[in-house]
ROBA-823026 format. One record per residue: residue in three letters; x, y, z of N, C-alpha, C, O in turn. Coordinates in steps of 0.001 Angstrom, whole numbers, padded with zeros to 6 digits, always signed. Layout:
BEGIN
alaXYZXYZXYZXYZ ...
// end
This chain:
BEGIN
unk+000855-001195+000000+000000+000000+000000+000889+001241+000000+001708+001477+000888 unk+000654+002060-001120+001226+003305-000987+000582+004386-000414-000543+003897-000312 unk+000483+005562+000054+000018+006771+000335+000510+007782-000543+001657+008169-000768 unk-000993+008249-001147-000986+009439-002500-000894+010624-001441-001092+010782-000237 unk-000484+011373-002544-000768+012788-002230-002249+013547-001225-002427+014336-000297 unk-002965+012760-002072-004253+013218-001705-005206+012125-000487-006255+012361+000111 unk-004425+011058-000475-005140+010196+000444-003722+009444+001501-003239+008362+001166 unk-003251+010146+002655-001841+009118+002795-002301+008545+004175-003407+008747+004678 unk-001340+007838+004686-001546+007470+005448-000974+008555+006510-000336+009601+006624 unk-001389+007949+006921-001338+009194+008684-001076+008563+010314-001871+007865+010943 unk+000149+008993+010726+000719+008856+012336-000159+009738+013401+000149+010928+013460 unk-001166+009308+014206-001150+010569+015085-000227+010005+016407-000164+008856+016842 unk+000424+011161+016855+001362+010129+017967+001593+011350+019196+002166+012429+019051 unk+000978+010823+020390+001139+011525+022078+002130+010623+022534+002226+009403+022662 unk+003026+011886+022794+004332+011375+023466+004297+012206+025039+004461+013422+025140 unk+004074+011365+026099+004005+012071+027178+005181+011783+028092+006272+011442+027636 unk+004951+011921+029349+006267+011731+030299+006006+010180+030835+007026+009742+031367 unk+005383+009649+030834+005482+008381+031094+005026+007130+029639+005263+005931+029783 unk+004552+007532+028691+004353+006227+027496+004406+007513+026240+004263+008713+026473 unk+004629+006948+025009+003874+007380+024059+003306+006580+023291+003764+005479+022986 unk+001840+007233+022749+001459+006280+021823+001043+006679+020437+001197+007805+019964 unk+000325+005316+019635+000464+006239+017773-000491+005462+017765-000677+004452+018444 unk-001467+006198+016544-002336+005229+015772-001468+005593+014436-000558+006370+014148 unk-002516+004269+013561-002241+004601+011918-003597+004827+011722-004527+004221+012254 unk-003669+006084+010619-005089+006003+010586-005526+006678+008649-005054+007671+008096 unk-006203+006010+008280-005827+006113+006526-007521+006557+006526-008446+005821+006870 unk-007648+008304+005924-009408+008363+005652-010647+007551+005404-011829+007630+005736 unk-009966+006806+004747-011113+006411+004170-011145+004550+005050-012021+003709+004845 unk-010530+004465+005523-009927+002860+006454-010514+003189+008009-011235+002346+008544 unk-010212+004324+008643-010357+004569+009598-008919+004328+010304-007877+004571+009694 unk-008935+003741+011880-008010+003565+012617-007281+002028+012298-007808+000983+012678 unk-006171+002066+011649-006130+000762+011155-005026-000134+011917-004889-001303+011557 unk-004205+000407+013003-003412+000089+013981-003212+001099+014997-003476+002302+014980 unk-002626+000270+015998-001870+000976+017408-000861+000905+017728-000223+000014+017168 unk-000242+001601+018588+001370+001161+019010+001594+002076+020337+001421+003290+020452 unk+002134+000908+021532+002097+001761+022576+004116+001354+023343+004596+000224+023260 unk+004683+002241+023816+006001+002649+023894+006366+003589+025263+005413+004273+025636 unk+007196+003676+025797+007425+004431+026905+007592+005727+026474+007161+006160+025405 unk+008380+006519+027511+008074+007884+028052+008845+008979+026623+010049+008916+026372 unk+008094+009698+026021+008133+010362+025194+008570+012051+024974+008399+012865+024066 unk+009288+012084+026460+009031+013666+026827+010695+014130+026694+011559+013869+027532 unk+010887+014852+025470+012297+015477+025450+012959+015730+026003+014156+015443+025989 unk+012024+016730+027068+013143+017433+028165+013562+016417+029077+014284+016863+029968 unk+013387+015476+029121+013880+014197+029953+014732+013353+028933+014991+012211+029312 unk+015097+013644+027989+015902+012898+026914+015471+012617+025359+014742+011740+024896 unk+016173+013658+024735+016019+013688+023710+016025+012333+022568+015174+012093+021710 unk+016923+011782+022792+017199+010509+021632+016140+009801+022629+015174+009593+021894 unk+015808+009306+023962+014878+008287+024326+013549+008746+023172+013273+008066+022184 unk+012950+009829+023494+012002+010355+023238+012052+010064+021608+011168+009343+021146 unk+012856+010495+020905+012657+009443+019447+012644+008452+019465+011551+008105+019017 unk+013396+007372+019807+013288+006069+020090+012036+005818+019923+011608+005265+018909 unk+011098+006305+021177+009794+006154+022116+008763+006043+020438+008165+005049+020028 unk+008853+007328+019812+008376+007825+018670+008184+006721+018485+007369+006022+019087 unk+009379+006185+017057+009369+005102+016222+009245+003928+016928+008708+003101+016191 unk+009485+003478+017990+008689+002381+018512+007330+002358+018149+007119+001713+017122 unk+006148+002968+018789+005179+003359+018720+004271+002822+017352+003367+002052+017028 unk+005342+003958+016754+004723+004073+014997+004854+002592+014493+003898+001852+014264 unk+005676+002393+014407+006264+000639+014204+005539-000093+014510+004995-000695+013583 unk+005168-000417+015771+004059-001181+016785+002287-001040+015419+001692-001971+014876 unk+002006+000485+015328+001023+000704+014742+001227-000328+013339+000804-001481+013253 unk+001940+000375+012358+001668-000248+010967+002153-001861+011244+001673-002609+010392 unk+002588-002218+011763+002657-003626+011806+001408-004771+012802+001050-005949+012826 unk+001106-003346+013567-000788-004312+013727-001320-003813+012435-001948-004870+012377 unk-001670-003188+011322-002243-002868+010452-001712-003818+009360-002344-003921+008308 unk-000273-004705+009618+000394-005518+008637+001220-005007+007733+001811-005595+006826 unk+001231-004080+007973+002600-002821+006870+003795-003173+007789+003790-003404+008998 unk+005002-003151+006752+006225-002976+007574+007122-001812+008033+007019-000908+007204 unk+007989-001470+009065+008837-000445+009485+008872+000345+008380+008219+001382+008267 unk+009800-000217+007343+010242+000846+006078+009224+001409+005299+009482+002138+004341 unk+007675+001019+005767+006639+002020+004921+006235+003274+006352+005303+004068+006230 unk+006982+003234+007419+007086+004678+008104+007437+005956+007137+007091+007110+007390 unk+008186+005546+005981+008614+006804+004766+007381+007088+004372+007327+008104+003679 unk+006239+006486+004590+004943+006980+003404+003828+007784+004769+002894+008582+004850 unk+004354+007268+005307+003290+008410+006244+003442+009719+006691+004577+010187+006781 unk+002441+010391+006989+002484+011860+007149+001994+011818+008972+000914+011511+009476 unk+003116+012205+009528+002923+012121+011326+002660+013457+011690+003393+014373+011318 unk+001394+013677+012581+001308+014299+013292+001502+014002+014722+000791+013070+015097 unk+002497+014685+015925+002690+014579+017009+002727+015753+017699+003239+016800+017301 unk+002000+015505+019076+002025+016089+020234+002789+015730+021091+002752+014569+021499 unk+003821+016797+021658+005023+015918+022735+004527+016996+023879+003960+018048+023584 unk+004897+016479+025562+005410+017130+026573+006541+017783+026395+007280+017364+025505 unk+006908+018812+027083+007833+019170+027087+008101+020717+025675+008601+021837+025776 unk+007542+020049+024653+008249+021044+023213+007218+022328+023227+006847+022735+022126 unk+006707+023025+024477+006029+023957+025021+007438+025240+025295+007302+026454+025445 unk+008662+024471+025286+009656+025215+025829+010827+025178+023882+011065+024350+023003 unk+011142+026528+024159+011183+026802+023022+012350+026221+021946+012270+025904+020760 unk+013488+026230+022923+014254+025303+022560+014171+023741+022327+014738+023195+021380 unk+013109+022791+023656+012616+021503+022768+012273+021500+021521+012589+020600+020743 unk+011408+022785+021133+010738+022248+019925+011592+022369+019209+011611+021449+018392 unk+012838+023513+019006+013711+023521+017892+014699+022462+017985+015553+022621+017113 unk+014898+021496+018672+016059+020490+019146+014914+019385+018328+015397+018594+017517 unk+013971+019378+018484+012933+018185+018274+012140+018242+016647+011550+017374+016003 unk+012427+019589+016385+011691+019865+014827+013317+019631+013785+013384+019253+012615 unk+014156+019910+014471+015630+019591+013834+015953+018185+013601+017029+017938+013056 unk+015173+017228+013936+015361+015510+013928+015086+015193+012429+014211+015691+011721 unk+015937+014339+012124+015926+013677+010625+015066+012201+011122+015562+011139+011500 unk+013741+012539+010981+013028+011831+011553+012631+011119+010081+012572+011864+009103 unk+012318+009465+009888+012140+008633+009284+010640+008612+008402+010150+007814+007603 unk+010159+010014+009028+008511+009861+008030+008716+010897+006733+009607+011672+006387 unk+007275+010454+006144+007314+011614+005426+007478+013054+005507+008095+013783+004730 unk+006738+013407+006722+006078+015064+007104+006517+014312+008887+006564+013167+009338 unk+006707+015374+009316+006487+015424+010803+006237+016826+010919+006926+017747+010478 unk+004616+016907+011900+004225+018259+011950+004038+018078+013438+003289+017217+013900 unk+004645+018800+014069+005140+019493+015615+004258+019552+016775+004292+018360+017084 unk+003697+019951+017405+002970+020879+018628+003012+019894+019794+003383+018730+019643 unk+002594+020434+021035+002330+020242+022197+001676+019039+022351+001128+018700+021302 unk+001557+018427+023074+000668+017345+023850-000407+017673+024100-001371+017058+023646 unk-000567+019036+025118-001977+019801+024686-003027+019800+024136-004182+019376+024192 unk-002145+020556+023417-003051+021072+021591-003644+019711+021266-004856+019515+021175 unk-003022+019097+021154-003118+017646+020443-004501+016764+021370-005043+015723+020997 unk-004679+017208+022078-005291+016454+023135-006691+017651+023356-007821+017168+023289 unk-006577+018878+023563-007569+019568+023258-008544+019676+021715-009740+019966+021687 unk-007686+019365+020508-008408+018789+019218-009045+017754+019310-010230+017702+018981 unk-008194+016447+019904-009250+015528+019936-010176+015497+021267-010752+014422+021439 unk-010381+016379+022116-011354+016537+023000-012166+017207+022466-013237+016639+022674 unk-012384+018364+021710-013555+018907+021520-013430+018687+020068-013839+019648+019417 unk-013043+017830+019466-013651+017733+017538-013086+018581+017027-013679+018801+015971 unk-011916+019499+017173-011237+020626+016376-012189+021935+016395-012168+022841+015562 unk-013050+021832+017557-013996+023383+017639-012841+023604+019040-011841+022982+019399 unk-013603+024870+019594-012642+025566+020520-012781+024950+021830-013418+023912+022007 unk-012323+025445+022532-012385+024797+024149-011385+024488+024406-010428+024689+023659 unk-011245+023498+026332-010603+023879+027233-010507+022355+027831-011420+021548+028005 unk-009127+022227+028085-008619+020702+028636-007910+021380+030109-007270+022369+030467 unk-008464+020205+030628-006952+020118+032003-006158+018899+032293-006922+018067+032784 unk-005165+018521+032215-004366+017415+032261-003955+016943+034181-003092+017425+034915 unk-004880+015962+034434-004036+015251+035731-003500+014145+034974-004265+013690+034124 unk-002612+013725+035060-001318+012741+034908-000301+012431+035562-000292+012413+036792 unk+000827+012105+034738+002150+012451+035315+002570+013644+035737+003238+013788+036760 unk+002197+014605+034957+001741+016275+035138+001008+016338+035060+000220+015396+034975 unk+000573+018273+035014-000902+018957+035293-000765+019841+034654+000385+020253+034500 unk-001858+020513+034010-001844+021614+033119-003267+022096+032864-004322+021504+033089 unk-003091+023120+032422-004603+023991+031513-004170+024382+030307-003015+024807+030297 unk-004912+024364+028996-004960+024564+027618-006404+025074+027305-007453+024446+027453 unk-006215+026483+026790-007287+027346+025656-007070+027395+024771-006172+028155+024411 unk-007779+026592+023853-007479+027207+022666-009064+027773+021690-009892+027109+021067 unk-008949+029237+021938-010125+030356+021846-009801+031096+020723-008770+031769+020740 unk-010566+031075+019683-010710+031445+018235-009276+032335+017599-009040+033534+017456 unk-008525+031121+017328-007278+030904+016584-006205+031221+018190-004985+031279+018038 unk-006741+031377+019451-004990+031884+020141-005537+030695+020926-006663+030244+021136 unk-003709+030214+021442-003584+028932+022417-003097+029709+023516-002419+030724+023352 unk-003472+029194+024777-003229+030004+026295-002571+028501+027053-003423+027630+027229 unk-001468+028239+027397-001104+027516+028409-001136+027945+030162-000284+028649+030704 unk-002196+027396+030770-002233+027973+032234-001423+026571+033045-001754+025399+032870 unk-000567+026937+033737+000417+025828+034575+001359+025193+033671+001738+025893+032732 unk+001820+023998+033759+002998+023111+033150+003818+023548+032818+004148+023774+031654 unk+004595+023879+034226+005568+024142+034533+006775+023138+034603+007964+023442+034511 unk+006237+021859+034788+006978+020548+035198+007143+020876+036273+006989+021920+036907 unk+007800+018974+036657+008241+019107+037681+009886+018715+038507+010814+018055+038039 unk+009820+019167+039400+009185+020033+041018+009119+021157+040816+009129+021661+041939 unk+009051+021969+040057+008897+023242+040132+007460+023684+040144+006961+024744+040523 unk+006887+022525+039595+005149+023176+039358+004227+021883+038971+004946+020951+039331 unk+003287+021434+038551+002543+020418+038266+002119+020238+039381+002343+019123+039853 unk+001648+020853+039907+000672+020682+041312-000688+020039+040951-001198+020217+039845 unk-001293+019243+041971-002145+018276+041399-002013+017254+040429-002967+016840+039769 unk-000385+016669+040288-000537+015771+039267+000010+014343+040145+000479+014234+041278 unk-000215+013555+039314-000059+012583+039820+001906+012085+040612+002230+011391+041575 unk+002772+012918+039529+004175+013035+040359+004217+014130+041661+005102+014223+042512 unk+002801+015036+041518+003067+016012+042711+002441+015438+044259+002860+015768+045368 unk+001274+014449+043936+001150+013670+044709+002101+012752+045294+002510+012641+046450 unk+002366+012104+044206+003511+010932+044543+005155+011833+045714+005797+011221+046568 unk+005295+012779+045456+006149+013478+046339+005740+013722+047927+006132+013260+048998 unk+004754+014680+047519+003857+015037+049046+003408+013908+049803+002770+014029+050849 unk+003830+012472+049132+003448+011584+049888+004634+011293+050399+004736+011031+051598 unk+005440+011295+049770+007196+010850+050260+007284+012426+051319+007172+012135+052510 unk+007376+013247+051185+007784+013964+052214+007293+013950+053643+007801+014127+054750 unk+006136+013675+053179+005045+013979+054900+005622+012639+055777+006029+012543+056935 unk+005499+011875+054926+005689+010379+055192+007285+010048+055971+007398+009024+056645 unk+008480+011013+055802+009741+011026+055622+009456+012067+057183+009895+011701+058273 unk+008880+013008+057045+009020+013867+058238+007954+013070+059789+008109+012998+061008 unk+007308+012792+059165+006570+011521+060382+007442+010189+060840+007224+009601+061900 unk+008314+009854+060024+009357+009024+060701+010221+009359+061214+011048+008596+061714 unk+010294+010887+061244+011244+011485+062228+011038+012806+063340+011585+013802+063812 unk+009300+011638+063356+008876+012261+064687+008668+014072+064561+008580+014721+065603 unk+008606+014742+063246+008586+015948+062804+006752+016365+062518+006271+017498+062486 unk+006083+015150+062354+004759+015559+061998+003986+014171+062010+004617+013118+061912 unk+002288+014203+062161+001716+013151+062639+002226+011991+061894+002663+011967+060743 unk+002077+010875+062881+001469+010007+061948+000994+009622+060813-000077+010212+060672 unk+001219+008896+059844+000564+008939+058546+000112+007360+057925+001027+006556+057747 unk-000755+007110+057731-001065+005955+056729+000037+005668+055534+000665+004675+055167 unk-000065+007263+055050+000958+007316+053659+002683+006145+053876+003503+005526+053198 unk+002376+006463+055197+003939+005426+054904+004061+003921+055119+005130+003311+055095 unk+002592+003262+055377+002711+002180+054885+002594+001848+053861+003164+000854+053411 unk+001635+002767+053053+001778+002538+051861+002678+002668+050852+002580+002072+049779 unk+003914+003732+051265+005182+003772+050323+005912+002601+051109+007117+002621+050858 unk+005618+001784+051814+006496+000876+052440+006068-000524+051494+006903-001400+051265 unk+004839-000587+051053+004696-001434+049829+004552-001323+048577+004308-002306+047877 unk+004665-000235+048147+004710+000294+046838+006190+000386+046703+006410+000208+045504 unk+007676+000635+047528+008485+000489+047383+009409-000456+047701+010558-000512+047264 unk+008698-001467+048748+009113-002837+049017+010157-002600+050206+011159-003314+050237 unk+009979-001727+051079+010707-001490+052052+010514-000952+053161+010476+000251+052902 unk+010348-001104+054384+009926-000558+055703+010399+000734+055738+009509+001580+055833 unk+011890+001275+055674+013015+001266+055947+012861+003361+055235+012897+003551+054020 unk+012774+004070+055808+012323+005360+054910+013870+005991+054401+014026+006723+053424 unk+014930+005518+055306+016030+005865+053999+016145+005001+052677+016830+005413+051741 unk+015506+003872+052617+015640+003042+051355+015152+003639+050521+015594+003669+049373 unk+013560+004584+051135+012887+005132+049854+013600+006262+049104+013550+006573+047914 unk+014352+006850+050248+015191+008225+049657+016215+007138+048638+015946+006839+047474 unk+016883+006876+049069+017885+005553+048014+017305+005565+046787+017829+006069+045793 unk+016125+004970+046815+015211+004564+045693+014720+005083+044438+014618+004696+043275 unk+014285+006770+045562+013793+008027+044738+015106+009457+044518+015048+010627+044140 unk+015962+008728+044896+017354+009642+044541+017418+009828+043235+017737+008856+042550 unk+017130+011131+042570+017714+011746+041163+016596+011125+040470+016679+011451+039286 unk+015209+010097+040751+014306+009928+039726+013594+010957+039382+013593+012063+039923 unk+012672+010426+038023+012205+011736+037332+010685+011480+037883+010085+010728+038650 unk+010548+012104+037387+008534+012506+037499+007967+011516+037338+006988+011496+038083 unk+008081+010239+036476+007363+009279+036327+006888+007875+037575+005916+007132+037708 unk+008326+008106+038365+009169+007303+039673+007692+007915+041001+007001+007135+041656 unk+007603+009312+041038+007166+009831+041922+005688+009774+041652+004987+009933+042652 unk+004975+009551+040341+003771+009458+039603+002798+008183+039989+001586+007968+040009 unk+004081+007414+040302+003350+005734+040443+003150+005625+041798+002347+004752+042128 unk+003734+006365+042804+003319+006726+044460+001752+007667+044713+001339+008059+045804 unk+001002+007889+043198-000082+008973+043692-000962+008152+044699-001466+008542+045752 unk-001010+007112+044203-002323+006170+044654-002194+005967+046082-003039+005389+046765 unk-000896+006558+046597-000454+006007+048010-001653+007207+049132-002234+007005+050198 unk-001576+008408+048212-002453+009451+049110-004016+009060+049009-004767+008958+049979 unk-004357+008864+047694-005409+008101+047905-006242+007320+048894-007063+007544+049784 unk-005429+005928+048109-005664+004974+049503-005703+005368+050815-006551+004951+051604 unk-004565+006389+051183-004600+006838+052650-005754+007547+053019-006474+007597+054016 unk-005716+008034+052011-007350+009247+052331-008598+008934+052510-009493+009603+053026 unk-008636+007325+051821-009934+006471+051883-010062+006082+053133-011148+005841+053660 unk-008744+005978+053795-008738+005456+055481-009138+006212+056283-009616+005720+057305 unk-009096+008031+056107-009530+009024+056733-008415+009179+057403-008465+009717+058510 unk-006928+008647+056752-005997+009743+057017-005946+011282+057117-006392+011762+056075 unk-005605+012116+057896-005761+013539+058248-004638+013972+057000-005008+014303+055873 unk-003770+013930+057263-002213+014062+056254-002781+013970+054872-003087+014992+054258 unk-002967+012468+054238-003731+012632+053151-004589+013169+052501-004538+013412+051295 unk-005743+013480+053489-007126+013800+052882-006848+015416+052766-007442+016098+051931 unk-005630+016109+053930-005007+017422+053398-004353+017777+052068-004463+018871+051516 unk-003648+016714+051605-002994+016597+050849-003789+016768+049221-003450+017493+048284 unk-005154+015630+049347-006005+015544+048454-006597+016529+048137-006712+016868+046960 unk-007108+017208+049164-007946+018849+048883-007448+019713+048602-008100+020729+048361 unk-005819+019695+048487-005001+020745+048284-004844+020567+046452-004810+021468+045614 unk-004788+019442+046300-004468+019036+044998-005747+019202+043682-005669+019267+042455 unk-006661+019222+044460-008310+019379+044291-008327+021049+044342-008093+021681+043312 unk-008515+021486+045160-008247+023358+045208-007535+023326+043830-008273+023746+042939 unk-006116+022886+043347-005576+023718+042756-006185+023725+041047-006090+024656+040248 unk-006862+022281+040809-007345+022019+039482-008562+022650+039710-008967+023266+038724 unk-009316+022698+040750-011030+023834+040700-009930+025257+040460-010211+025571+039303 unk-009333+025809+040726-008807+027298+039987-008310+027111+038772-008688+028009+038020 unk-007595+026297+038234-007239+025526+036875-008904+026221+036175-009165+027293+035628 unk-009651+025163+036486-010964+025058+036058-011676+026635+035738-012029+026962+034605 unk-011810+027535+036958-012226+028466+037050-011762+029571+036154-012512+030461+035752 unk-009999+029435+035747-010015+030678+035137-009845+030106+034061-009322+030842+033224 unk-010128+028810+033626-010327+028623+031428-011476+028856+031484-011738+029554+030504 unk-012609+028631+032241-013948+028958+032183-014225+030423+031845-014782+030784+030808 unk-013615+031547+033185-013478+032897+033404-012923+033056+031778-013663+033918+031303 unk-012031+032648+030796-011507+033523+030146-012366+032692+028518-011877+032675+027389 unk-013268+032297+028810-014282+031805+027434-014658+030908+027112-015462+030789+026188 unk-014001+029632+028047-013736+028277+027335-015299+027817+027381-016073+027745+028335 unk-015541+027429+025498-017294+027213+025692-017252+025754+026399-018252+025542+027084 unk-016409+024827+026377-016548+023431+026691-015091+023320+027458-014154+024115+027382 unk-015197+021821+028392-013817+022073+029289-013939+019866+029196-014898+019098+029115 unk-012662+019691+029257-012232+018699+029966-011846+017982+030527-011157+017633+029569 unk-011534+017222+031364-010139+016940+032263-009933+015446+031240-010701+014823+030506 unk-008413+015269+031658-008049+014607+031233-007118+013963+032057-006943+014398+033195 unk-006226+012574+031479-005094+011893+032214-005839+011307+033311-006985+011538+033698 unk-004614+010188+033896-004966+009348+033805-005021+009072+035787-004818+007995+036348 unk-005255+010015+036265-005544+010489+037504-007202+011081+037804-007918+011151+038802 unk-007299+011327+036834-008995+011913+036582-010187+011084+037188-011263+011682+037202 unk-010179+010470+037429-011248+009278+038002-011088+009441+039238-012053+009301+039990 unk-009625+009829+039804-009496+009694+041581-009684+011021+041991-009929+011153+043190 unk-009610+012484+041012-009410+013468+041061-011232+013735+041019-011908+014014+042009 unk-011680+013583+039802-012872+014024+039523-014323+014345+040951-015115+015283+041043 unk-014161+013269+041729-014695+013111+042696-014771+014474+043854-015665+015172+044334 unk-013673+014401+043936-012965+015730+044832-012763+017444+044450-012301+018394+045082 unk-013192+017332+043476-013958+018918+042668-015069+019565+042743-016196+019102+042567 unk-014760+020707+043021-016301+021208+043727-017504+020747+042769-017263+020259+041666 unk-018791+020923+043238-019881+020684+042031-019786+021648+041051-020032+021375+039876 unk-019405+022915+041467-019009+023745+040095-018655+023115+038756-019255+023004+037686 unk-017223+022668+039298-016379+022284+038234-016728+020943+037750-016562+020779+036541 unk-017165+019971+038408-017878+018688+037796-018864+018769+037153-019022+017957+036242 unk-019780+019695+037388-021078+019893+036398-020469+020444+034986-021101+020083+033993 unk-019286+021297+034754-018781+021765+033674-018212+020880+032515-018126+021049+031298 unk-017812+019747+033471-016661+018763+032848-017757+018234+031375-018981+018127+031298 unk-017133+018098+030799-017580+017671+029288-016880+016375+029068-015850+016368+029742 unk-017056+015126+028296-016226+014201+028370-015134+014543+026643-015152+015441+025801 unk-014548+013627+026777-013774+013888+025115-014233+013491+024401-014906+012488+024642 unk-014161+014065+022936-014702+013443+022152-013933+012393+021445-014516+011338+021196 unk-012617+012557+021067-011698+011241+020824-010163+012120+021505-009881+013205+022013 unk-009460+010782+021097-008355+010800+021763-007048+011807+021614-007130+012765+020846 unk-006288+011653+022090-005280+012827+022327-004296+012230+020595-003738+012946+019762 unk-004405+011101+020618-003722+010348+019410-004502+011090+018011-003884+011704+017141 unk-005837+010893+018030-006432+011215+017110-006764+012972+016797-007220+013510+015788 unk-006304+013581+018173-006444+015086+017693-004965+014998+016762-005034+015471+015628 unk-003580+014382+017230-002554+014548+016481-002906+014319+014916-002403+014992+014016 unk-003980+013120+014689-004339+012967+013021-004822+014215+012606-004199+014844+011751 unk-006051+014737+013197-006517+015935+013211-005415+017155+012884-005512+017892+011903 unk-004562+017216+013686-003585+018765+013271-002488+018247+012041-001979+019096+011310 unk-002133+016623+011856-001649+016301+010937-002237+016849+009585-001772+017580+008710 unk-003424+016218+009755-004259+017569+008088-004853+018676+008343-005916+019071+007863 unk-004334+019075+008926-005138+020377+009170-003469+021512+008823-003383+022574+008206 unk-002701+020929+009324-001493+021588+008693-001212+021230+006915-000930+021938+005948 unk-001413+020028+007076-001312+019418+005479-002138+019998+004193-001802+019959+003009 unk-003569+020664+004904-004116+021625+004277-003717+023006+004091-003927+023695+003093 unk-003204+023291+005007-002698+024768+005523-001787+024954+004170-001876+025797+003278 unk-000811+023777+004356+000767+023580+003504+000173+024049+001985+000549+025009+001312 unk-000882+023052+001669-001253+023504+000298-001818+024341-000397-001623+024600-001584 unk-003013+025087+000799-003361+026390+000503-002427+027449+000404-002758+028581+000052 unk-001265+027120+000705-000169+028095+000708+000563+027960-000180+001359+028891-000296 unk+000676+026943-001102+001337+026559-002067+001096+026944-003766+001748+027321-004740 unk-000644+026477-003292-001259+027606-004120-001605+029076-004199-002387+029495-005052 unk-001175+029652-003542-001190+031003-003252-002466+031550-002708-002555+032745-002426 
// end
């Protein structure tokens, strides 16, 4: 199978901080493979993060039954973490990347297209990180994603921390009691709270992401520590919420993969607002894949 001009095949591919993934998806075929791959986020390593790519893509056309070397006939659209910062994207748009077209943007963007169908509106990301995205008749607004530790409050690595700290200062008799540290005592396989520092020495965001569930659980117990912890994390996505709303957003969604434990814990305000997606963060990337691919040719023709 070749891909024409006018009909090609198409990569949409979300590369986040903990997986990335791709469909193949051909107009008139629909979604004709998948491909799923680890952590996709530049600013944590550039060559991984390609790797991550072409894994992915690979994975896709070969559930569809195409091989690696027809990656040359497709036209990829991708959304990455991270290429929000200005130098990723030019380190990451500079790749002698193996497709036909590789067309650029955010994780976001990519994820706000396929949430609202390519009309306007408003995403919030709990995940590995946390974020807000507007995108309001032609301008994009990034509120938070900052990364982390510096920022991603309410995400699932900002949890996973605040659980290691409270937890770290209660074993040294600095602050109550906590549930939280039995639970990093089996989530990390160790009683022992210098092992966890050992453990979580120099890891990235993804390490601290897989500890969210620890506040959780604690909070279900009617841990005090936790259930502080939870409402704090909750506060910060209801203001998330409040000012994409405040600044137009006709439709809003949360997203990632914390959202189910999060959703609960949002005022009724912001839960009555929530809209669900309409497709996936993969498939908004198909979406900006032709939507640039159109752009390209209306411009070509003058």
């Amino acid at each position: 199978m070749l891909a024409s001009l006018d009909s090609p095949l198409l990569l949409g591919i979300d590369g986040g901080g903990s997986k990335c993934r791709a469909i193949l998806f051909h107009p008139s075929k629909g979604v004709m493979g998948t491909g799923l791959s680890g952590a996709a986020n530049p600013v944590n390593g550039m060559e991984a993060a390609r790797e991550a790519i072409v894994d992915a893509c690979v994975q896709a056309l070969e559930a569809a039954g195409l091989s690696a070397e027809q990656l040359g006939e497709c036209v990829a659209g991708a959304g990455l973490a991270g290429v929000n910062l200005p130098s990723c994207f030019a380190a990451m748009n500079a790749w002698q990347h193996p497709f036909a077209a590789l067309h650029l943007t955010t994780d976001l963007h990519i994820a706000c297209l396929g949430a609202h169908g390519r009309q306007d509106g408003a995403i919030m990301i709990t995940g590995t990180g946390s974020c807000g995205f507007l995108d309001l008749a032609g301008k994009q607004t990034i509120v938070g994603g900052h990364g982390f530790p510096q920022g991603d409050k309410g995400s699932g690595a900002w949890y996973g921390l605040m659980a290691v700290q409270h937890a770290l200062e209660a074993s040294d008799g600095l602050a109550p009691a906590t549930a939280m540290g039995a639970g990093l005592a089996r989530a990390l396989g160790s009683q022992e709270p210098l092992s966890w520092v050992e453990q979580l020495a120099g890891q990235r965001s993804t390490a601290y992401a897989r500890l969210a569930a620890v506040v959780f659980e604690a909070a279900e117990q009617g841990d005090p520590e936790a259930l502080a912890i939870r409402a704090e994390g909750a506060d910060y996505i209801n203001r998330l919420a409040r000012q994409l709303l405040d600044a137009g957003a006709p439709r809003l969604s949360l997203l990632g993969g914390l959202g189910p434990l999060v959703i609960p814990h949002l005022s009724p305000e912001v839960q009555e607002a929530l809209s669900p997606a309409q497709a996936t963060p993969e498939m908004g990337a198909v979406f900006f894949a032709q939507d640039q691919r159109r752009a390209g040719a209306r411009k070509e023709q003058g």
